[in-house]
N, C-alpha and C positions, 0 to 999 in steps of 0.2 A: 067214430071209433077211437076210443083212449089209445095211444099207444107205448108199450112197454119201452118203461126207460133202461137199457141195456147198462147206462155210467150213474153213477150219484157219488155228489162231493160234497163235501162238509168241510169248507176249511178257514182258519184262524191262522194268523201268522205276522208277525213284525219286520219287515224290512227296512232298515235305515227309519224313516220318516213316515214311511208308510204302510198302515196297520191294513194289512191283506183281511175281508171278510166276505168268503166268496163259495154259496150255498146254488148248485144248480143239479141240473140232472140231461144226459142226451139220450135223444130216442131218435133222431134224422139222421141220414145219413153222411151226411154233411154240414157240419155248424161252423161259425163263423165268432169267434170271438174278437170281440169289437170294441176299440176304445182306445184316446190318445194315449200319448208314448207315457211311459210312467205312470199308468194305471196299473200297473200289477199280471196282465197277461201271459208276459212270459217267463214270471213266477206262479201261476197257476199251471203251466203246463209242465215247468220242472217238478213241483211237488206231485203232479201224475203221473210222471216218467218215474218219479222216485229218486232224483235226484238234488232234491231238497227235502228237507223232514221238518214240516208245521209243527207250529210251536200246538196244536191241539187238530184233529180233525180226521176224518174218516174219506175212504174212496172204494167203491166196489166198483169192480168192470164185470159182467156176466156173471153178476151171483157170488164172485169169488172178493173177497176182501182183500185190498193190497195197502192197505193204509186204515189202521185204527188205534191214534192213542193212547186213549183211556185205557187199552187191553196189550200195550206193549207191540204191537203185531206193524211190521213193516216191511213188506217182500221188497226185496232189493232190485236193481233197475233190471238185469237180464234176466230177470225171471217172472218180470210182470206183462210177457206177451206184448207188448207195446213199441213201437216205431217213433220215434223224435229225430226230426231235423231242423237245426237250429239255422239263421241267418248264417253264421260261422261255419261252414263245413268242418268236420276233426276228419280229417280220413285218414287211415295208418300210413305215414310218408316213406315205410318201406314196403310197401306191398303196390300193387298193380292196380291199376282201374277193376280191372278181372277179380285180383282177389280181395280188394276190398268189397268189392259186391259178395263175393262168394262166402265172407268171414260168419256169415249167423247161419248159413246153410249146413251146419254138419250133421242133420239130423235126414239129409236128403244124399241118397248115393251120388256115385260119381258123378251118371249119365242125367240123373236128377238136377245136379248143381249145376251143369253147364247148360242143360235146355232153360234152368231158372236166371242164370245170369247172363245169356243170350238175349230170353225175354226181355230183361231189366234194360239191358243195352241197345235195344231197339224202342224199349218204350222213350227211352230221356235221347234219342238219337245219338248216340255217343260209341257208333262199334267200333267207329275209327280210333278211338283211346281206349280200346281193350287193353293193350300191354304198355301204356303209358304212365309214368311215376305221381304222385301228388306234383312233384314238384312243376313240372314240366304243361301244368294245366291254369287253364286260364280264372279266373274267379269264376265265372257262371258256368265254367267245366265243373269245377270241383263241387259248387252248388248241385250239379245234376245227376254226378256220382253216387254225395251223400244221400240223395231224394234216392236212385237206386238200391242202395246197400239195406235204407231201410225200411223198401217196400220188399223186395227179395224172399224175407223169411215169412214174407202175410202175416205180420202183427195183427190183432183182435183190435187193434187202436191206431191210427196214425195221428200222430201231433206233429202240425207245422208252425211252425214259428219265425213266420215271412220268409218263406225260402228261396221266392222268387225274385229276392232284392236285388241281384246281382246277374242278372237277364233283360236282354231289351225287350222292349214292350210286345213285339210280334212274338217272337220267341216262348215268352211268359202264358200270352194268352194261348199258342197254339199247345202248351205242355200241359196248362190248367185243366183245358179243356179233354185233352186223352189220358190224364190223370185221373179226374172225375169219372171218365167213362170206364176204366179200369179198376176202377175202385167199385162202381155199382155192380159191376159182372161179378165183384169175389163179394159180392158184401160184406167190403171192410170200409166201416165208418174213420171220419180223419174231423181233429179239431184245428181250425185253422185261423190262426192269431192275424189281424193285418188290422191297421188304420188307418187302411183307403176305403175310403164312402162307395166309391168309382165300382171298387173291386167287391164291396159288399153286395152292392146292388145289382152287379153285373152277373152275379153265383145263383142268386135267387133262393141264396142258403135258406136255415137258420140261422138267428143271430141274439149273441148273449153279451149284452152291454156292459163294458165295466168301466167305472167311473171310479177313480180314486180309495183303487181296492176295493171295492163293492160292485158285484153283479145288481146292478138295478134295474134291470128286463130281460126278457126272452118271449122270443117267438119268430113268426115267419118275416125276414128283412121288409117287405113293403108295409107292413102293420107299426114294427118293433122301431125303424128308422124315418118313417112319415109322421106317427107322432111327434119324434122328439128332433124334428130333421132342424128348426132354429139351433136349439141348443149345440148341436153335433157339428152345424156348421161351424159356430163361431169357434168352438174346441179347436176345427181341426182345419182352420183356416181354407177351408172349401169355399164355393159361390155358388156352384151349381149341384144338383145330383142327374144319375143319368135315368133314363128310364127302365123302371125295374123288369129284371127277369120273370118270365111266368114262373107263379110257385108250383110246385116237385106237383105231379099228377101221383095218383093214387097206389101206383106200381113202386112210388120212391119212397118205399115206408122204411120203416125202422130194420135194420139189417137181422138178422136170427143171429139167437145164441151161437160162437163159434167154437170148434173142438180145443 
């Protein structure tokens, strides 16, 4: 069975040196965008937060256009539904662990916001820095607030852009893993930037190849990264790969349109 692509991108764009030309579409609920550093990845995921504007190109998320062009049409980044957390946490350094989670929830009452930022603070382990400042938090704290703040309002889209860099390895994999399962219960799809081979293969994503601003594959990681696993290594200074995850069963399909 075909399944309905929920995202399609179209995009053209010049950065410094490198000419972005990067045409895909998601329909899993988990994709892995994949490719060494300086391939263009997390300027493809700016220009779908909307916080770059391509020099030409188009983006639908669920039927709704947020990016086109040719037709003038560019929904600005709080209003494209969408969740980005960057390597870099920004989190407001006057506001609370609390309310920086709490900051996209206005649209959810009092008793609403505090069961949702509870939630958030139980999923990333972090109750104990409920009333704790930015400043006063460790790097892989601050990392796991931002991963909070912008799952909180259930984005239609999660874009990560290696946000696990600043977590030790146990830590990383035990958050991955109740992250994904948290994301399958709401069916909310998340595209997720890394140039760990390790980390590809271990998700048992999808996976959308970009090489020097050009997407030049997709599909399920053990297809899309055993073809081209010479090439991949030598890029990315690897030796080995690990053995792959079983691919998504039949239940892990493309997430439904969300309100």
């Amino acid at each position: 069975m075909v399944e309905a692509a929920f995202l399609t991108a179209a995009i053209e764009h010049g950065v410094g040196t490198l000419n972005l030309s990067a045409h895909f579409q998601l329909d899993k609920p988990w994709t892995v965008l994949f490719g060494p550093s300086g391939a263009g990845k997390s300027t493809i995921l700016r220009i779908l937060a909307g916080l770059t504007v391509p020099s030409k190109g188009s983006v639908t998320l669920n039927h709704r256009v947020l990016l086109q062009t040719n037709a003038g049409i560019c929904i600005s980044p709080g209003k494209r539904g969408i969740g980005f957390v960057t390597q870099q946490p920004a989190l407001f350094p006057h506001m609370s662990v609390r309310r920086n989670i709490a900051f996209g929830l206005q649209d959810l009452d009092r008793t609403g916001r505090g069961q949702r930022v509870d939630e958030m603070l139980k999923l990333f382990r972090i109750e104990e820095l409920s009333e704790r400042m930015p400043v006063r938090l460790s790097g892989g704290e601050r990392q796991r607030v931002a991963l909070a703040r912008a799952l909180a309002p259930e984005p239609s889209l999660l874009l990560l852009d290696e946000p696990f860099s600043g977590l030790d390895a146990v830590l990383k994999e035990s958050i991955l893993a109740e992250l994904t399962a948290w994301l399958k219960i709401r069916s909310l799809p998340a595209l997720y930037v890394s140039h760990d081979i390790a980390e590809a293969y271990q998700t048992g994503a999808e996976v959308i190849v970009v090489e020097n601003g050009r997407t030049e594959a997709q599909g399920p990681v053990q297809e899309i990264l055993a073809s081209r696993r010479e090439h991949l290594l030598r890029q990315l200074g690897a030796t080995t790969l690990p053995t792959p995850a079983p691919a998504p069963d039949e239940s892990q399909t493309s997430p439904p349109p969300r309100r």
